[in-house]
DRENDO-868567 format. One line per 4 residues: their letters; for each residue x, y, z of N, C-alpha, C. Coordinates in pm, whole numbers, always signed. Example, Ala and Ser with C-alpha at 12.3 -4.5 7.8 and 13.67 -1.06 7.14 Angstrom:
% DRENDO-868567
AS> +1319 -569 +780 +1230 -450 +780 +1320 -330 +780; +1285 -225 +708 +1367 -106 +714 +1290 +3 +787
This chain:
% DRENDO-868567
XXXX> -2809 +9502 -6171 -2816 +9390 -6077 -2932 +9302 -6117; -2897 +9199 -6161 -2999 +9091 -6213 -3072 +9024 -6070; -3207 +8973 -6090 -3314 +8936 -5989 -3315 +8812 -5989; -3250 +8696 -5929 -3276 +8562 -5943 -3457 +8554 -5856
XXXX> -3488 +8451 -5935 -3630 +8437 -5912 -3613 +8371 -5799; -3698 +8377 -5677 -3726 +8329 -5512 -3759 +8198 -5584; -3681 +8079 -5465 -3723 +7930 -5497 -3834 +7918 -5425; -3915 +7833 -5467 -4044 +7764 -5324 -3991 +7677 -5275
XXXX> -4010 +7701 -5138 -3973 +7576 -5067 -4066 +7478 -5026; -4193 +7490 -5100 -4276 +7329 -5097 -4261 +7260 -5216; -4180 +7345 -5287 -4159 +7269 -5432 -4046 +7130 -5433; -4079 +7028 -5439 -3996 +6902 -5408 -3888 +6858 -5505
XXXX> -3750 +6853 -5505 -3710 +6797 -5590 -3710 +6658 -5680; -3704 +6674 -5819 -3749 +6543 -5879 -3655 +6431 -5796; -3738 +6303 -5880 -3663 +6181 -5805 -3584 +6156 -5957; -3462 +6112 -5881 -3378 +6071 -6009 -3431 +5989 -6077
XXXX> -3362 +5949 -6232 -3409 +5880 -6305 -3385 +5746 -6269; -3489 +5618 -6311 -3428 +5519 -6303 -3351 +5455 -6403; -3233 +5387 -6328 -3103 +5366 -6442 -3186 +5242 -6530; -3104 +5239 -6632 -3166 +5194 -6751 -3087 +5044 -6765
XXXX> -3223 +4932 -6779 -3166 +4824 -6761 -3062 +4775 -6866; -2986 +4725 -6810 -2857 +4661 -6936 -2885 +4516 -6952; -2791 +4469 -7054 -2839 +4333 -7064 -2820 +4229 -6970; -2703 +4275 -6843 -2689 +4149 -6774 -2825 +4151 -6687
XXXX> -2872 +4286 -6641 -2984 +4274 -6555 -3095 +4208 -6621; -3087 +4240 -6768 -3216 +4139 -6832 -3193 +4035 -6816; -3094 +3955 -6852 -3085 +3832 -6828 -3124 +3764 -6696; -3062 +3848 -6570 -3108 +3770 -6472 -3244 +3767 -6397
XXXX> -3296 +3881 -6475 -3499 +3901 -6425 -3554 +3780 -6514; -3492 +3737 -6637 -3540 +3631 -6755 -3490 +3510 -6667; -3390 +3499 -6582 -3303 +3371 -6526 -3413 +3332 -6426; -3443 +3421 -6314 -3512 +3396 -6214 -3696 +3336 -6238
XXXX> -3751 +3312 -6303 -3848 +3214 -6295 -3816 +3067 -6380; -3739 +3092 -6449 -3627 +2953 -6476 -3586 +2870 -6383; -3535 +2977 -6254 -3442 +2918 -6186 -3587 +2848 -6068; -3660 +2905 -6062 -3790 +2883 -5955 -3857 +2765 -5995
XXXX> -3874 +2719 -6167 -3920 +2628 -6209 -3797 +2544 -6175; -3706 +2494 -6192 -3651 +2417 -6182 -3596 +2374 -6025; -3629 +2449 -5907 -3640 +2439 -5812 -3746 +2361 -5772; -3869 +2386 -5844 -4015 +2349 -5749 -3975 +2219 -5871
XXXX> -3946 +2190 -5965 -3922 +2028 -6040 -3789 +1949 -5927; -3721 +1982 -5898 -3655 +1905 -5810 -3710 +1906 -5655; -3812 +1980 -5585 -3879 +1991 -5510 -3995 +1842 -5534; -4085 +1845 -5626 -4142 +1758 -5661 -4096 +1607 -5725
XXXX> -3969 +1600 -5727 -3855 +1471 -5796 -3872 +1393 -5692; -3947 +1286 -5714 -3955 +1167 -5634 -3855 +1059 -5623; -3858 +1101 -5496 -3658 +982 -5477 -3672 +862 -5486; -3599 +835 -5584 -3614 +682 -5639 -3537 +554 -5554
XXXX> -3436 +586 -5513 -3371 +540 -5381 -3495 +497 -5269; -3507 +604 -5208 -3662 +523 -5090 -3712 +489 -5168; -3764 +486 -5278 -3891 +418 -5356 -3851 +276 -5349; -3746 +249 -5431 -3691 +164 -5417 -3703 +29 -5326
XXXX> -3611 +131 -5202 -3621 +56 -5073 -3713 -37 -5019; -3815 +75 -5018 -3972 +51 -4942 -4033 -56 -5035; -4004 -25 -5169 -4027 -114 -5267 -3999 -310 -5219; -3873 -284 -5193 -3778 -411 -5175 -3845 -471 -4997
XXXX> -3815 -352 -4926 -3905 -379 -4789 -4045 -489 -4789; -4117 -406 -4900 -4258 -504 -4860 -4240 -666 -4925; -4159 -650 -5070 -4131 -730 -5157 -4111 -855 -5029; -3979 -816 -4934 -3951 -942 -4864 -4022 -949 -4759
XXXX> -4113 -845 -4716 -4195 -929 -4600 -4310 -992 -4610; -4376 -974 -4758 -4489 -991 -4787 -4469 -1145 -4899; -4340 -1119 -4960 -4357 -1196 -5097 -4392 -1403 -4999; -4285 -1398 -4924 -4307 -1528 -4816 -4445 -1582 -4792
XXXX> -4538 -1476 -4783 -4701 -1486 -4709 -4803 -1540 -4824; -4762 -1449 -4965 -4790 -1479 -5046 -4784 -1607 -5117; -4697 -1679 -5121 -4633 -1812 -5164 -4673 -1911 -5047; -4717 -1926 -4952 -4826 -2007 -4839 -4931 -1958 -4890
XXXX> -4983 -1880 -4944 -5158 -1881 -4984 -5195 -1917 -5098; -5072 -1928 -5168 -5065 -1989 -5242 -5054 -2146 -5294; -4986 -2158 -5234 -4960 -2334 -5252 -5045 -2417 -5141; -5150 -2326 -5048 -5238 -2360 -4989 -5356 -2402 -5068
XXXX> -5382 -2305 -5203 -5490 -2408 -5319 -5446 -2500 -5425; -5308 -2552 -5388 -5258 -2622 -5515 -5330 -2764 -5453; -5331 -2805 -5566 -5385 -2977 -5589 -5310 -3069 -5576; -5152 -3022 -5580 -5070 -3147 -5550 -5042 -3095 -5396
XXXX> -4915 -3218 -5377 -4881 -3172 -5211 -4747 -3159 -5248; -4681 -3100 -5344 -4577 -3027 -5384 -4557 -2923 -5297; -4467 -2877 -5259 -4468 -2693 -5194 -4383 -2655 -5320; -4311 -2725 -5409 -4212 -2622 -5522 -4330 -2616 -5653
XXXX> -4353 -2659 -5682 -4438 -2708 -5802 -4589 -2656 -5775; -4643 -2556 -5883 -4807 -2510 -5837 -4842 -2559 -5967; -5002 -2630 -5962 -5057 -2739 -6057 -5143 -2652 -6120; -5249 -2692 -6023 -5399 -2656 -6082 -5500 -2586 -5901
XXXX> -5572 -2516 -5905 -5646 -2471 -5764 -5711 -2555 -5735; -5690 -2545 -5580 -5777 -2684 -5551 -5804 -2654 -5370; -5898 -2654 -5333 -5948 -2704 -5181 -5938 -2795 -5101; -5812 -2891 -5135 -5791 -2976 -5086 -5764 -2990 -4938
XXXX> -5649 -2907 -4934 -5614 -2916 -4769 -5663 -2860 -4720; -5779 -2754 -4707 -5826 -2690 -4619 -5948 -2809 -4618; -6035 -2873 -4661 -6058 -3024 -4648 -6019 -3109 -4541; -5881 -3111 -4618 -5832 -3198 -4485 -5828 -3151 -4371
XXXX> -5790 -3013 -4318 -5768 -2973 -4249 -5894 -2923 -4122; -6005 -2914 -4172 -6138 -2969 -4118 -6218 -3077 -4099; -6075 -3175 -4161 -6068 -3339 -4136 -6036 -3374 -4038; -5925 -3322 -3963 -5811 -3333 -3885 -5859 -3325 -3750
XXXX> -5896 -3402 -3627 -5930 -3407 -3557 -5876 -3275 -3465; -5670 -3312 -3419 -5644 -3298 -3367 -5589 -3181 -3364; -5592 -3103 -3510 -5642 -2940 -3587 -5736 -2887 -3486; -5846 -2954 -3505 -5947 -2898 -3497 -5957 -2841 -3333
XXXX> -5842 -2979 -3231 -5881 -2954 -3144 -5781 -2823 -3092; -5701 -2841 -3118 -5620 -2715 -3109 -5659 -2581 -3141; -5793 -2549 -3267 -5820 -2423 -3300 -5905 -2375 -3196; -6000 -2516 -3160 -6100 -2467 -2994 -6025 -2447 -2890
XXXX> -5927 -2465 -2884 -5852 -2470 -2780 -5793 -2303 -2784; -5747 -2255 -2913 -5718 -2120 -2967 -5773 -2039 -2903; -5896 -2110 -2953 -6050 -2006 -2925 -6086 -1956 -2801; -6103 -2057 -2705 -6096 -2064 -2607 -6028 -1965 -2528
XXXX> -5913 -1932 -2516 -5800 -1874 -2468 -5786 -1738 -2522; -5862 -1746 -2642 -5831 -1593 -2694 -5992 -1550 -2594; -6101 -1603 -2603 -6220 -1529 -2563 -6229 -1506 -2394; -6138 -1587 -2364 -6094 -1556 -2190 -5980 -1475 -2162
XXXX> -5895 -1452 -2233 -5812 -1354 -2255 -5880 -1223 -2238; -5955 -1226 -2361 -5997 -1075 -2454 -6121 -1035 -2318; -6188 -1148 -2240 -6293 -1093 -2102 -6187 -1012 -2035; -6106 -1104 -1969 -6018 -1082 -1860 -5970 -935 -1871
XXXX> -5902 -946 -2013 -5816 -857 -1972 -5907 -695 -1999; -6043 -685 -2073 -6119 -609 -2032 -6115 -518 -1925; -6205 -647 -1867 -6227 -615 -1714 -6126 -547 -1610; -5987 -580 -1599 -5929 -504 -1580 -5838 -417 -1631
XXXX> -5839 -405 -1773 -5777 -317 -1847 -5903 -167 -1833; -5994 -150 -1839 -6099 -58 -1782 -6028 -9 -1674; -6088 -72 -1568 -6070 -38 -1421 -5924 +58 -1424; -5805 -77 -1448 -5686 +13 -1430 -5651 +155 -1519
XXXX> -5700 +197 -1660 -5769 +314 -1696 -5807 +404 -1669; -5894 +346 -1598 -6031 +461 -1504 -5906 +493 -1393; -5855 +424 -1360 -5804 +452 -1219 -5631 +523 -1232; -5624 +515 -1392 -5459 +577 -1376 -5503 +745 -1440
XXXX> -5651 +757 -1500 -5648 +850 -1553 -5683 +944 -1495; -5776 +889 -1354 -5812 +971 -1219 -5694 +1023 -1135; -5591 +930 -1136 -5570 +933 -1018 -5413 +1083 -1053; -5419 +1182 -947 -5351 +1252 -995 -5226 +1250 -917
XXXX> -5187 +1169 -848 -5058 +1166 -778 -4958 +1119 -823; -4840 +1155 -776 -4672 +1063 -801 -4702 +917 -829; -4800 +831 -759 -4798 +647 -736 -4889 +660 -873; -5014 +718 -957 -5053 +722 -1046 -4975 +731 -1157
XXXX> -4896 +832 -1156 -4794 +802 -1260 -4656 +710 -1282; -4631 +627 -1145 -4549 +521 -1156 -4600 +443 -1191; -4761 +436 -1183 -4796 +285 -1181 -4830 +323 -1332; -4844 +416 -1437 -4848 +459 -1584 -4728 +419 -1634
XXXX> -4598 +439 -1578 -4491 +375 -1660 -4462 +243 -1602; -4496 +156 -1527 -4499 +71 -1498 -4640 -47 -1604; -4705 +8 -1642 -4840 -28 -1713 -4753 -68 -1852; -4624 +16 -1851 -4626 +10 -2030 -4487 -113 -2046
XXXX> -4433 -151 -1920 -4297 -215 -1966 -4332 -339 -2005; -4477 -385 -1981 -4493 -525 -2114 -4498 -510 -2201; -4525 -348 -2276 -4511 -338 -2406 -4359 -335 -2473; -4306 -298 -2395 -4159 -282 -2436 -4062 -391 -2362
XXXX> -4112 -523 -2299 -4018 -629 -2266 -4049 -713 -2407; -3962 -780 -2399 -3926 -907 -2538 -4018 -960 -2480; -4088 -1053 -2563 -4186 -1139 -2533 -4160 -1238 -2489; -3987 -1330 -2527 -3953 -1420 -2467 -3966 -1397 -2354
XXXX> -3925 -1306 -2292 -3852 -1275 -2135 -3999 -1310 -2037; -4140 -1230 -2085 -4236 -1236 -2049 -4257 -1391 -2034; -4246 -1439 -2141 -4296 -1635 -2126 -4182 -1720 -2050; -4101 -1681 -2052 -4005 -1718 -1937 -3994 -1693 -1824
XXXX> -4049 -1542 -1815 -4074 -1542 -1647 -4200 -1626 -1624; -4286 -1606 -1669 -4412 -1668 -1662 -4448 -1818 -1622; -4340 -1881 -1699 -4338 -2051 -1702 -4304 -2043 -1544; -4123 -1987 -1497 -4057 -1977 -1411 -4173 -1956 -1296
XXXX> -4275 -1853 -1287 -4360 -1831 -1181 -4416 -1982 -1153; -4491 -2004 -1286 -4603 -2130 -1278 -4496 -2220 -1193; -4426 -2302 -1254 -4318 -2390 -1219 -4283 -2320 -1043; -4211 -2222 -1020 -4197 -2198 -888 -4298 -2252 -834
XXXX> -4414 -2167 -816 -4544 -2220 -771 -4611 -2352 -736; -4571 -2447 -807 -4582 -2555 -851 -4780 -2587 -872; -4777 -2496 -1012 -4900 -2459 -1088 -4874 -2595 -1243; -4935 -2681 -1238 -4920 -2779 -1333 -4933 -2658 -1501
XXXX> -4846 -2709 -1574 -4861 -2597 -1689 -5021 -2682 -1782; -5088 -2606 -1785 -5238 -2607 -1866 -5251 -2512 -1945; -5391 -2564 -1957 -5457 -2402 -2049 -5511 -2325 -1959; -5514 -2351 -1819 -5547 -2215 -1742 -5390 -2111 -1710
XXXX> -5301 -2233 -1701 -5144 -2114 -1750 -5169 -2032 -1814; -5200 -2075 -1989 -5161 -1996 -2075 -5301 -1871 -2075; -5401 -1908 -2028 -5503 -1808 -2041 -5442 -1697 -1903; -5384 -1719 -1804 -5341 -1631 -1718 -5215 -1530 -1795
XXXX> -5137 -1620 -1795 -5008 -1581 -1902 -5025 -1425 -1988; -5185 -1461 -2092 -5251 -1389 -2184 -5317 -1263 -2138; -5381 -1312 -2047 -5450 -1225 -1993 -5377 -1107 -1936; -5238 -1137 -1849 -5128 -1073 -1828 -5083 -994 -1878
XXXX> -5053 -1010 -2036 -4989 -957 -2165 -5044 -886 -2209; -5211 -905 -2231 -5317 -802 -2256 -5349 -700 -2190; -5330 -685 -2125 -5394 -599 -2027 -5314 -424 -2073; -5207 -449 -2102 -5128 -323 -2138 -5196 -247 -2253
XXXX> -5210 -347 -2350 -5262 -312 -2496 -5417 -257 -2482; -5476 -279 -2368 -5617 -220 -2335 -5623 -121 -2255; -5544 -87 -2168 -5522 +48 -2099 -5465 +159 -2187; -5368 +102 -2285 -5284 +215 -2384 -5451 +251 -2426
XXXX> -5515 +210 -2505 -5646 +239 -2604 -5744 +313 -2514; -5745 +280 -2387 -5883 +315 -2344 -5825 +448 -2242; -5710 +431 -2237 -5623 +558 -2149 -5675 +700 -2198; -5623 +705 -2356 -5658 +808 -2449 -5817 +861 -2431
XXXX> -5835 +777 -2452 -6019 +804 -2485 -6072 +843 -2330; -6000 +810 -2234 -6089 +858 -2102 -6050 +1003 -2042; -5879 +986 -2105 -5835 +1152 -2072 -5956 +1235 -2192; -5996 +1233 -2305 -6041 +1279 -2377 -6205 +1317 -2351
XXXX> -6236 +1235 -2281 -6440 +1269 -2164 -6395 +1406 -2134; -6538 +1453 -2119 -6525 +1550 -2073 -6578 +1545 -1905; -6537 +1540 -1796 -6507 +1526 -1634 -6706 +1604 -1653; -6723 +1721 -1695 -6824 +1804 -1642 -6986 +1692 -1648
XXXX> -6970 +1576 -1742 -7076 +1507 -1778 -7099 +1415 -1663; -7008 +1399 -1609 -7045 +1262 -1497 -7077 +1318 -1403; -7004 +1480 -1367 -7043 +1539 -1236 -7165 +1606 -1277; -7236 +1584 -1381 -7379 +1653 -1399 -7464 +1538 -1344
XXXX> -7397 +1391 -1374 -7512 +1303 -1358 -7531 +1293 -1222; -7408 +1304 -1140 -7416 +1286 -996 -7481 +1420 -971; -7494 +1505 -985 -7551 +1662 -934 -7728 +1592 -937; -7760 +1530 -1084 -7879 +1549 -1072 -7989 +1359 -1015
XXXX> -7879 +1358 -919 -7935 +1206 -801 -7835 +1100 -829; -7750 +1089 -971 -7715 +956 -974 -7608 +918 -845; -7546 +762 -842 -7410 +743 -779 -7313 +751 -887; -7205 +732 -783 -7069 +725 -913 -7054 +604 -985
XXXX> -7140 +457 -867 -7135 +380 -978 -7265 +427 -1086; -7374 +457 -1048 -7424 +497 -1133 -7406 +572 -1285; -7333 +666 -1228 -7255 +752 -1321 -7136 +685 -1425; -7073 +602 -1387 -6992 +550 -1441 -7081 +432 -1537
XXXX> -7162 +354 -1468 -7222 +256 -1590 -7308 +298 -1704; -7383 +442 -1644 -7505 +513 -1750 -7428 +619 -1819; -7305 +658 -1755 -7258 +760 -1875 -7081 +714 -1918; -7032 +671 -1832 -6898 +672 -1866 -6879 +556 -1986
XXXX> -6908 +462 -1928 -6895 +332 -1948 -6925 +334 -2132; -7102 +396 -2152 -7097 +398 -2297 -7063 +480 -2383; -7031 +587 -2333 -6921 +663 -2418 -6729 +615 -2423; -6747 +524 -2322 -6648 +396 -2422 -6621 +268 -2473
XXXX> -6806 +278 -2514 -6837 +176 -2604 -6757 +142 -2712; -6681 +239 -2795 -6647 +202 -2948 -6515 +182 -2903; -6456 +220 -2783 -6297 +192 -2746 -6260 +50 -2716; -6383 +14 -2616 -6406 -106 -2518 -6387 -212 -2641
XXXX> -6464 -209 -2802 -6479 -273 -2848 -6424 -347 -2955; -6353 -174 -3005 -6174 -199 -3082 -6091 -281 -2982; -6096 -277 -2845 -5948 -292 -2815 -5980 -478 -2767; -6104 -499 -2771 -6141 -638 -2746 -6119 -740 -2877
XXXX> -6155 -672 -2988 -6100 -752 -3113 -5949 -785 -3153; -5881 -637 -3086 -5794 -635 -3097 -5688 -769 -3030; -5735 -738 -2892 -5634 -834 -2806 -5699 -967 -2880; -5842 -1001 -2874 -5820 -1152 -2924 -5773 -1202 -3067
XXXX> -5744 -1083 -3167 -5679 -1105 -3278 -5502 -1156 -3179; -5423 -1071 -3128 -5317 -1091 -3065 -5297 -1217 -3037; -5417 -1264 -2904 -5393 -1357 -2837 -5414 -1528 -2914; -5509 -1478 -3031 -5495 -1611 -3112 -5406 -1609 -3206
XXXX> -5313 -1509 -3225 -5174 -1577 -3313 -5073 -1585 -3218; -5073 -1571 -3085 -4957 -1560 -3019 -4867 -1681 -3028; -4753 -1692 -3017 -4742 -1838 -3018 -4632 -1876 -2917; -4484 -1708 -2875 -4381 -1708 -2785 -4475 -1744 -2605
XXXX> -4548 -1683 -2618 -4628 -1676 -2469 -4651 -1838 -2469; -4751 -1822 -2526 -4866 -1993 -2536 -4744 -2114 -2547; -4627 -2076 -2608 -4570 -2244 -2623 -4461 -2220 -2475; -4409 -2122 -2391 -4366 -2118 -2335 -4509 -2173 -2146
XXXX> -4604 -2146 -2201 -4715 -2182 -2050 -4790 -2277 -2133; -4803 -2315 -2238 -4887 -2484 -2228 -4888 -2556 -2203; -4979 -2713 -2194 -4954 -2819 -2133 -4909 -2900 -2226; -4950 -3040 -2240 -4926 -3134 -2310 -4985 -3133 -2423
XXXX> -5169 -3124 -2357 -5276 -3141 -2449 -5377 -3117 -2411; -5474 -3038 -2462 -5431 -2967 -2611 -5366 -2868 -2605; -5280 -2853 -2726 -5151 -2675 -2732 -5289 -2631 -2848; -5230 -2468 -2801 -5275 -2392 -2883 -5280 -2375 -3005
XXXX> -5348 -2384 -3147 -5320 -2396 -3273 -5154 -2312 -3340; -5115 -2236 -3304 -5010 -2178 -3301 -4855 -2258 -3272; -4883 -2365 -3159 -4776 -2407 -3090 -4811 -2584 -3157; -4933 -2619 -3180 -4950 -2711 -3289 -4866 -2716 -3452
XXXX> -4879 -2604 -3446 -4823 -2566 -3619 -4669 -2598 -3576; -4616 -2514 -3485 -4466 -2529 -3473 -4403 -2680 -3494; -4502 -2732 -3363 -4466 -2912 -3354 -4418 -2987 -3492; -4590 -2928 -3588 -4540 -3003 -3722 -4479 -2946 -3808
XXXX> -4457 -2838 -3806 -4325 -2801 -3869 -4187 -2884 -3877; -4149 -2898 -3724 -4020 -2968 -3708 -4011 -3101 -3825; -4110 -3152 -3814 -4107 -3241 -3895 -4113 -3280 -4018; -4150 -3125 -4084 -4151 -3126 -4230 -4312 -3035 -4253
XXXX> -4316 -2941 -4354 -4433 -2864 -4381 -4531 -2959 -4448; -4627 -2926 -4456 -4751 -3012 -4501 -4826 -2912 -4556; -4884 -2934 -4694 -4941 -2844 -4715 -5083 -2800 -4658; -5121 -2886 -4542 -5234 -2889 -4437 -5234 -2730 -4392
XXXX> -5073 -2735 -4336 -4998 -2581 -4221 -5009 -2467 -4351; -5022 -2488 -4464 -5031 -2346 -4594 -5183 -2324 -4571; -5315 -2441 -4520 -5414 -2389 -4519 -5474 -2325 -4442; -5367 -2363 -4305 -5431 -2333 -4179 -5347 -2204 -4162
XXXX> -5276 -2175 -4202 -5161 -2050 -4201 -5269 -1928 -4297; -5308 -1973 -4384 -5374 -1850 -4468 -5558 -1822 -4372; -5596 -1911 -4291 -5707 -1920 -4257 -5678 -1804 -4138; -5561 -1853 -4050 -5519 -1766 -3927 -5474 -1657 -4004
XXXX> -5431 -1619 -4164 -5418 -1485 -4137 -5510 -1430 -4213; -5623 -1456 -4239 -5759 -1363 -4349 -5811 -1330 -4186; -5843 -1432 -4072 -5884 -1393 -3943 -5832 -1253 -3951; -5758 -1299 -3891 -5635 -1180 -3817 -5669 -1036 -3861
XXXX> -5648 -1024 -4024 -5692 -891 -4118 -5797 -843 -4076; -5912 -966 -4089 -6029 -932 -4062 -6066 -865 -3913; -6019 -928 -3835 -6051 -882 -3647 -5923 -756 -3682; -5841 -703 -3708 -5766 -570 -3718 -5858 -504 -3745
XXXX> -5895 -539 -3892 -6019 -422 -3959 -6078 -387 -3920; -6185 -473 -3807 -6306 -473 -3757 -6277 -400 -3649; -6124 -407 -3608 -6103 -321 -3469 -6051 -204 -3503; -6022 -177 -3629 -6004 -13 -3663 -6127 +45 -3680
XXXX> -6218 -6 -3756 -6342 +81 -3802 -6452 +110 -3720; -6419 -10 -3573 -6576 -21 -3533 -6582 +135 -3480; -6485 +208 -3416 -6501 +372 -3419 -6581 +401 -3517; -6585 +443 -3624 -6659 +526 -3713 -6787 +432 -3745
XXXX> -6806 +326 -3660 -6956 +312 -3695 -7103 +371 -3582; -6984 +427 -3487 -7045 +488 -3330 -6986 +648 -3383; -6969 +700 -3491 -6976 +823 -3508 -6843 +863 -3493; -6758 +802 -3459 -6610 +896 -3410 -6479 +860 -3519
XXXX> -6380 +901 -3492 -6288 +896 -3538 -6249 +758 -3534; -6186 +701 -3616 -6104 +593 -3676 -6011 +556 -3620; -5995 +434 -3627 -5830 +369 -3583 -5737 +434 -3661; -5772 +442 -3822 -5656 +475 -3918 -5647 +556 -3872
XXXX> -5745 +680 -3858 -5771 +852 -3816 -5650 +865 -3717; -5657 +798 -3638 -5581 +788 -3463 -5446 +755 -3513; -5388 +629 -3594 -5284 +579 -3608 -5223 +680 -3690; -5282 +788 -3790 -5240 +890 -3896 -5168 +991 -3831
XX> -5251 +1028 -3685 -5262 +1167 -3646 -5338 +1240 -3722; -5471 +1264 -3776 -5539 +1338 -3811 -5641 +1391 -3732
């Protein structure tokens, strides 16, 4: 009788072998970072289609703007034909009496605008961002439907009021008119920035003697210095190119430089309107700019920053 030897039973059986690669499996371990490169290259393939587009997009909104700043330094009074550079019409155009009186007149209207609508673009701010009831938040979507009515509709109701009223149309129309229109574009800006205070700073100042007006002029107020001050460049950049509002509430005389330009248009371009057209828009750039950056010169975040989402 033969003795088979006792198995151990902590002794583990081997692990099978591993099967032995063949060539299709080589191929496809060799396929797969092939296939990954050529994934992350069409991942990175810049679509030439939108390029394109966006391409063609600026081409026609910009190429127009370009060709007035242009034939604004030509030396002849050609608009097809560009000569030689020349300063001519902007010359004239600080020649021009009745230019001139129209740009004060601009002026005017934008710097009573850009007070006005301050003053109560703040207040109504302060007061939609406090206020925590149902009528606070009607009167929040109610704040925004001048941003989203046509502008005609706005200068048409507007005239329609004056006229009902029987309010002679002036430049105190159109500065009411403005002031009207503004007011949205300064609550949107200063809305943000007041939900964004922190509540515990004002109730420290009142804890330690101040009032609330107190509180509000020594602490609120200049911590929305850099808002107060974007959104003031802002509206009077607005309110001095406006031109649907202003030609719908002006008077006779003087119209607003805007509703001046139109007049002589009808009658034929001059290359006077290429100088005064490129002057109103280096402004314009300039008061945008000045109203994006003045944030980051008070330490904070940026217009771009804000407009990015960053």
């Amino acid at each position: 009788m033969t003795l088979r030897p006792a198995l151990n039973p902590a002794r583990k059986a081997l692990p099978a072998p591993a099967p032995r690669p063949t060539a299709r499996t080589a191929r496809a371990g060799a396929d797969r970072p092939a296939a990954r490169r050529r994934r992350r290259r069409g991942a990175d393939r810049k679509p030439r289609l939108a390029i394109g587009v966006t391409v063609l997009f600026f081409a026609l909104l910009y190429l127009p703007i370009g060709v007035v700043v242009l034939f604004s330094f030509n030396s002849q009074k050609s608009l097809t034909v560009f000569k030689d550079f020349s300063l001519r019409w902007y010359s004239a155009f600080f020649n021009d009496d009745v230019l001139l009186a129209s740009l004060g007149m601009s002026l005017r209207v934008s710097l009573v605008a850009m007070a006005g609508s301050l003053i109560l673009g703040v207040a109504l701010a302060l007061g939609l961002v406090r206020c925590r009831s149902r009528l606070g938040s009607l009167a929040g979507l109610v704040m925004l439907v001048p941003l989203i009515t046509p502008e005609i509709v706005t200068g048409v109701a507007a005239m329609l009021l004056f006229k009902g009223m029987g309010i002679t149309l002036s430049s105190g129309t159109v500065m009411l008119a403005e002031i009207t229109f503004s007011i949205s574009y300064v609550t949107v800006i200063l809305r943000s920035r007041i939900a964004a205070l922190n509540p515990e700073v004002e109730e420290a100042a009142t804890d330690l003697g101040a009032t609330r007006w107190q509180a509000l002029r020594l602490v609120t107020l200049p911590a929305l210095l850099p808002s107060i001050l974007a959104s003031a460049v802002l509206v009077f950049a607005l309110v001095f190119d406006d031109f649907v509002l202003a030609y719908f509430t002006t008077g006779v005389d003087p119209q607003p430089l805007s509703v001046r330009i139109y007049s002589a248009i009808r009658f034929g371009v001059q290359p006077t309107i290429n100088a005064v057209g490129t002057l109103m828009l280096a402004g314009s750039i300039g008061l945008i700019a000045l109203a994006l950056f003045i944030p980051r010169l008070f330490g904070r975040r940026g217009g771009l920053d804000l407009l990015s989402g960053k």
